[in-house]
N, C-alpha and C positions, 0 to 999 in steps of 0.2 A: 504494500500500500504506500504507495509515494502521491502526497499532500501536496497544497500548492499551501505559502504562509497562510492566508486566510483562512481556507479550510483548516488548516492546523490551529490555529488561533481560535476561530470559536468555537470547533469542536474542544477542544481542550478546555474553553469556558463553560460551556455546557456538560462537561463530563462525559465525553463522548470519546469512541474509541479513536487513538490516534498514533502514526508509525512512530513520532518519538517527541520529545518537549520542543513548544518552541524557544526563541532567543528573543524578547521584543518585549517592552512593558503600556503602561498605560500613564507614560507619563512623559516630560520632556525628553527630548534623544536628538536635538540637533549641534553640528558640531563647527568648529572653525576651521575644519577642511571643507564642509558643506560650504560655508559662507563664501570661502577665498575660492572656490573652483566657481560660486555662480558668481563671484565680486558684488556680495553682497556686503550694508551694513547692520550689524545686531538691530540697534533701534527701528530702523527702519522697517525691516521686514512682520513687524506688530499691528502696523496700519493698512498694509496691502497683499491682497489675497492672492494675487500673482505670485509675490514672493515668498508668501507666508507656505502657499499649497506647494511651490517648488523647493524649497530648503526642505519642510516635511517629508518631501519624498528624498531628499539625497541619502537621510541615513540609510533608508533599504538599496537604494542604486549604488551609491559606493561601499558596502559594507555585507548587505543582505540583510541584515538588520529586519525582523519580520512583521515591520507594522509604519503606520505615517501616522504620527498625533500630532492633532491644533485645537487649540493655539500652544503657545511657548511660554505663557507668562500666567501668575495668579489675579491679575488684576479686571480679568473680563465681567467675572460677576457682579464685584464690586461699582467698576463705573454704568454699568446699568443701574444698578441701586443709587449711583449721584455721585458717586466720587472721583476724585481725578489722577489720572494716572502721569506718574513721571517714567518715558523711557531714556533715559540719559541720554538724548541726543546729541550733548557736545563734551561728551565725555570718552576719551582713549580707550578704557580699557572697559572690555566687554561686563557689562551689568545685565540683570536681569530687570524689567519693571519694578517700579513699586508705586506703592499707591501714596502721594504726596498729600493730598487733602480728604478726610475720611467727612464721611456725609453728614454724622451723628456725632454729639460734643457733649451734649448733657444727657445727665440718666433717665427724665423725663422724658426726652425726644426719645428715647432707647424705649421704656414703656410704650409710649405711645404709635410707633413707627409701623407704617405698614405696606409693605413691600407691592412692587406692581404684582397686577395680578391678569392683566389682560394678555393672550399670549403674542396675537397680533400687534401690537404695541412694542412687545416687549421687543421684538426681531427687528424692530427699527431703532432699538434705544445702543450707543454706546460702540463698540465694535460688533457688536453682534451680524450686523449685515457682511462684515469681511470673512468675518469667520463661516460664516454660511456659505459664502461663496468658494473659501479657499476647501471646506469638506465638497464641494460640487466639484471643484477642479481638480483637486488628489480622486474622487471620483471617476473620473473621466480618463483621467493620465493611468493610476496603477491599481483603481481598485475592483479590478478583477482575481489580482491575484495576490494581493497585500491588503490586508484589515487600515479600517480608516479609524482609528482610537479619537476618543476625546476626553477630558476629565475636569471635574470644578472641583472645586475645596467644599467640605462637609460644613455644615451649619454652624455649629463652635467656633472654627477656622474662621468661616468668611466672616464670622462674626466682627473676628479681630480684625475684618480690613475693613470695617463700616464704622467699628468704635474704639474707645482708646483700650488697649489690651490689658493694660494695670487693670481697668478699673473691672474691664469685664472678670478677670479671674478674683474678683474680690468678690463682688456680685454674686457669683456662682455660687460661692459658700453662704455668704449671709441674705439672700432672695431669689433663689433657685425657683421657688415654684412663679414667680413674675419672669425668669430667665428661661425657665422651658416655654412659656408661652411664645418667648419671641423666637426662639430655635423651632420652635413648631410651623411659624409664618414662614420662616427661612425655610424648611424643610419644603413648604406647598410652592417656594417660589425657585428650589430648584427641582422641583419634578416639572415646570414649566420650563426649566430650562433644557431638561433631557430631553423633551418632546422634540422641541426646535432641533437639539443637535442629531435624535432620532431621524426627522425628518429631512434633514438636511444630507443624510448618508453615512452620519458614524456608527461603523461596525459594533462598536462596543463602549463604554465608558466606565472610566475608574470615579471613586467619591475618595479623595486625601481629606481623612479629619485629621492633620498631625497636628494641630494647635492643641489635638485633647491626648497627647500622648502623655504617660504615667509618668514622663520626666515631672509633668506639671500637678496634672489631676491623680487623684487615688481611684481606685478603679472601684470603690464605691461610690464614688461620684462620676465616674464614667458610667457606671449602671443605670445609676438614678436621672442623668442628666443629658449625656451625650448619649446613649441606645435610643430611646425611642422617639427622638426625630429621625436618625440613621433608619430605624426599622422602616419607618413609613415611608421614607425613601426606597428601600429597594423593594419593598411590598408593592409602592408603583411600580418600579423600572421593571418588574419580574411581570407584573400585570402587560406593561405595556411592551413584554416581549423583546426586551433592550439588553444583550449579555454586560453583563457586571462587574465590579470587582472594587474591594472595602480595601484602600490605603492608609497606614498607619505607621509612620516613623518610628526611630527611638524602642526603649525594649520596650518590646510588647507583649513579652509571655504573661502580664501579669494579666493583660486584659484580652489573651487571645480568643478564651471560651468565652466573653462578649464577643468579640469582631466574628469566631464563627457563628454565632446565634442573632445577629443584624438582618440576616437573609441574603445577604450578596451568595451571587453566584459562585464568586472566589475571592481571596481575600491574600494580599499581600504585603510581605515584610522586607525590613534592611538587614544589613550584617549584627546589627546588634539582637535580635531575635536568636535565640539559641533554639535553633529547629528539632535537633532532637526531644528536647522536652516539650516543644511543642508539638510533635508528631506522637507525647506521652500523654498529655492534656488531650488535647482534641482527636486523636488516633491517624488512621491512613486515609480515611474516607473524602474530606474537606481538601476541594484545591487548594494547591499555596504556590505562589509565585515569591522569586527571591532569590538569593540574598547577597548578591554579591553589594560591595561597597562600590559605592557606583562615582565617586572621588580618587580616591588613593591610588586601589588597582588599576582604574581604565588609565588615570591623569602619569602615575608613577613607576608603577610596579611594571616586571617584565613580563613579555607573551606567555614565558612559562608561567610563571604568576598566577598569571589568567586562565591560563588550561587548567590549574591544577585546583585554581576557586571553579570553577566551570561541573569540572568532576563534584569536587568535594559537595558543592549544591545540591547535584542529581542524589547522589545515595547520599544524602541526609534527606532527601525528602521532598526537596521541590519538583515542581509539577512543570515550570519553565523556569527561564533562567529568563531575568527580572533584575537588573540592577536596582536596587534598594532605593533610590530617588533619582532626579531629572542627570542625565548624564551630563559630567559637567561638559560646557563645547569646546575646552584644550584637551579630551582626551585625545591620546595618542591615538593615531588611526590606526596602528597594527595591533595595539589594543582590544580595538572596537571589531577588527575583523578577527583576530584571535578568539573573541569571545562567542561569535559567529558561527564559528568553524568546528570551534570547541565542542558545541552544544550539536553541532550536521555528526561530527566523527564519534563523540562518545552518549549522544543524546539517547536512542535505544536500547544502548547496554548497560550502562550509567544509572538508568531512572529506576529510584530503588522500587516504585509502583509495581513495576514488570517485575521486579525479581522474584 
């Protein structure tokens, strides 16, 4: 059985049988060999769906890389909700967006606050129309045979890029039931958001809550606070037939029987997740994507390096090989095809699933 990526990709999201794991995540993967071969610039390529749907496809055209995700940046959700985005456009050295003016300043407006809710509305607010265009265009170019990914930050998360972050994790402990209500609006206004990028042609989408990782929160208050907006999330996305996948930074064994019990389809980790214990927690059953360190080894470490994290992945347990967050875009390119190559050479034998 020889798969094209796609089919590998969401049958592997679905649980479905398949000849071996893929290489590909659900999150950023565009690199500075991408950029210099199309003489692109970072900033730039945020606001135009030409450039945005062609850099997404280089990581699979120069690499194999098996998937094209957009956008590139956290801040899409956010300036639809009113906030304004800084892409350092006159700055040398490559940055990611962020969000320079947040919409929400005081805690009343935070109670009070209530998200669009129209969906036609919403496809015209903020970059949302680029981003449609550029999943129509990766569309058109490779996605016959390569998955079209897309992914927004979890309700918690975006939280912090609408209001000041100090105060929200203060909040959380002393007025939590006033804080799930507005993580509940947040939750309704990104199952509108999945519709659009459903509609628009993305094979799949990741939800990143890493603002609620147990660096910060106790995982009883990840119980009480951050689940059941997540659940209502993917209880839509699973209704509306959209494959899935629950992103979460930082360790996360303490909250991983939450993140399995959220509903996502699959649910993925970084290097700091010790898989064995969590293939003891939650058993074999539960996809997991993961774990390589998706800094150090692609940006530092040698091709062997990355062959031998590539192995070491499969038989501990992953399901694909998933660099742990957005690849940074100085990794090494023989890196990025090492890791590629890795997963083609020792992906079927490797995967401890099979054994």
């Amino acid at each position: 059985m020889t798969l094209t990526s796609k089919e590998r990709v969401i049958k592997l999201i679905k649980g479905e049988e398949v000849d071996r794991p893929a290489c590909f995540s659900g999150m950023g993967n565009v690199t500075t060999e991408g950029l210099n071969q199309l003489n692109y610039s970072f900033p730039a390529v945020h606001g135009d769906a030409k450039m945005m749907a062609t850099l997404a496809a280089s990581t699979y055209k120069l690499f194999g890389y098996e998937c094209a995700v957009v956008p590139f940046d956290f801040c899409l959700e956010a300036e639809v909700l009113g906030c304004m985005m800084n892409p350092y456009e006159n700055v040398d050295q490559l940055l990611y967006p962020t969000i320079k003016e947040k919409v929400l300043h005081e805690e009343e407006e935070l109670w009070n606050y209530q998200p669009p809710t129209d969906i036609e509305e919403i496809k015209k607010l903020g970059r949302i129309p680029v981003v449609i265009e550029a999943m129509q265009l990766l569309k058109a170019d490779i996605g016959d045979k390569v998955p079209i990914g897309t992914y927004y930050l979890g309700p918690f998360t975006l939280l912090g890029q609408i209001f000041d972050l100090d105060k929200i994790f203060k909040l959380a402990f002393k007025k939590q039931d006033k804080m799930a209500v507005v993580l509940d609006k947040l939750a309704d206004f990104l199952i509108i958001m999945a519709k659009i990028f459903k509609e628009a042609g993305a094979d799949y989408i990741t939800v990143r809550e890493m603002g609620a990782t147990t660096d910060i929160l106790s995982p009883k208050l990840f119980n009480s606070l951050i689940m059941p907006p997540l659940k209502k999330i993917f209880a839509a996305l699973n209704e509306m037939n959209f494959p899935n996948n629950l992103h979460i930074c930082g360790s996360t064994n303490s909250v991983i029987k939450f993140m399995n019990e959220a509903g996502a389809d699959t649910i993925s980790v970084e290097f700091k997740n010790d898989m064995n214990k969590t293939r003891e927690d939650i058993g074999t059953e539960p996809i997991i994507f993961g774990n390589l360190d998706a800094y150090k080894l692609l940006c530092h470490d040698s091709v062997e390096d990355v062959e031998n994290a590539v192995v070491s992945a499969l038989e501990v347990g992953c399901d694909g090989i998933w660099p742990g967050c957005d690849i940074w875009p100085e990794a090494k390119p023989e890196n990025v095809k090492a890791m590629v190559d890795a997963v083609a050479k020792h992906g079927a034998e490797k995967w401890n699933r099979k054994k």
